[in-house]
N, C-alpha and C positions, 0 to 999 in steps of 0.2 A: 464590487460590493453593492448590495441592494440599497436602494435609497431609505434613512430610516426616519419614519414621519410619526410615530410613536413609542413611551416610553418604554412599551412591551416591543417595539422594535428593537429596544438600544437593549433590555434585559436579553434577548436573543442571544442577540451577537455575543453581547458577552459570555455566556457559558459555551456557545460552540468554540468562542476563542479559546476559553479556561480549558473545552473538550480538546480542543488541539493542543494545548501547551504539557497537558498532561501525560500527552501520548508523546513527545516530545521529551519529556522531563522523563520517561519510562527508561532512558540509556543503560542509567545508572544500575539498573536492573535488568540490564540486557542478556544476560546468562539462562535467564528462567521467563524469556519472554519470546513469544513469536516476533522475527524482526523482520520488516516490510522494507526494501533498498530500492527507489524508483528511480530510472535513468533519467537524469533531468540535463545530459549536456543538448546542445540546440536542436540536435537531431531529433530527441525525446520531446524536447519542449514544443517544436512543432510539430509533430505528431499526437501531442493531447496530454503528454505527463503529468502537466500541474490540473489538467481536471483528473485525470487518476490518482494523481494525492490528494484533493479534496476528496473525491468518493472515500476514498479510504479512511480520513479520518471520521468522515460522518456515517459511514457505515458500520466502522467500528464502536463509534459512539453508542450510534441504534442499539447494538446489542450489548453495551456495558464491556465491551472487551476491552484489556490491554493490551499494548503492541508498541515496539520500538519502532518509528516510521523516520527513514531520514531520505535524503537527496544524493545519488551517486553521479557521479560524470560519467563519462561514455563508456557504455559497457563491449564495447568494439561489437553491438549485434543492429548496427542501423540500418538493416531491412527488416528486425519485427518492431521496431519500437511501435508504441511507449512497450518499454520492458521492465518489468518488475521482478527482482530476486527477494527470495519468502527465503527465511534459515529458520526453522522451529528446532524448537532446543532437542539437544541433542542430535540430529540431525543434517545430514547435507543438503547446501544451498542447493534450490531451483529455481529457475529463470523461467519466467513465463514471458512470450513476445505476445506483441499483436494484444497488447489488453486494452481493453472496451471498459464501458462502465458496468455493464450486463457480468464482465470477467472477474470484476473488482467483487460483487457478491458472488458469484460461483469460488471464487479463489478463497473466502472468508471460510461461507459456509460447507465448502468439502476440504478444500485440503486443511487452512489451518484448524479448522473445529474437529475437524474427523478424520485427518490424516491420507484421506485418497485424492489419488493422482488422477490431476483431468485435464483434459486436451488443453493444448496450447504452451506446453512444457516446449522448450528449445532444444531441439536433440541433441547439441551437445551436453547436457546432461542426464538423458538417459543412461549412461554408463554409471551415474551416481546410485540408482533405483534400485531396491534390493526388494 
């Protein structure tokens, strides 16, 4: 956490926290919502997970979107981690491996905004793809 040496420091923090908890507090509404599942068991966590879930809630922030974001245990795919499975309503889950922070906004702005499929999908869910 950044050091905070002004009042407009501690005002920050607080609304990216309020922005996290919102998207957090989003569960209840999990049916009509994109939901974001990031492998956070050790494998994931040392490969970079908990910075792919901060990207994710502050990139979501950025654009005013909602989104269910929680912490999954090991997704049994610990050669692409950090790995993140996207479920958008109505829809079957995909697993993205190998996510970066560059993937974190590609992942936003094509698949959940607009629905296309882009590299980095885990093959074993290409059989879901229609």
């Amino acid at each position: 956490m950044p050091k905070l040496t002004t009042l407009d420091d501690l005002r920050q923090l607080r609304e990216s926290l309020k922005n996290n908890m919102q998207l957090r507090e989003n569960a209840d509404n999990s049916d009509n919502l994109p939901q974001i599942k990031i492998g956070m068991a050790t494998c994931g966590i040392a490969a970079g997970a908990k910075i792919i879930m901060e990207n994710f809630f502050r990139e979501l922030a950025i654009r005013g979107l909602q989104a269910v974001i929680t912490q999954t245990d090991c997704m049994g795919l610990c050669y692409a981690e950090p790995t993140v499975e996207v479920i958008l309503p109505s829809k079957e889950p995909i697993t993205f491996g190998h996510v970066t922070e560059s993937k974190v906004v590609e992942i936003i702005e094509s698949y959940i905004l607009q629905g296309i499929i882009i590299d980095g999908v885990i093959p074993i869910n290409l059989k879901n793809l229609k």
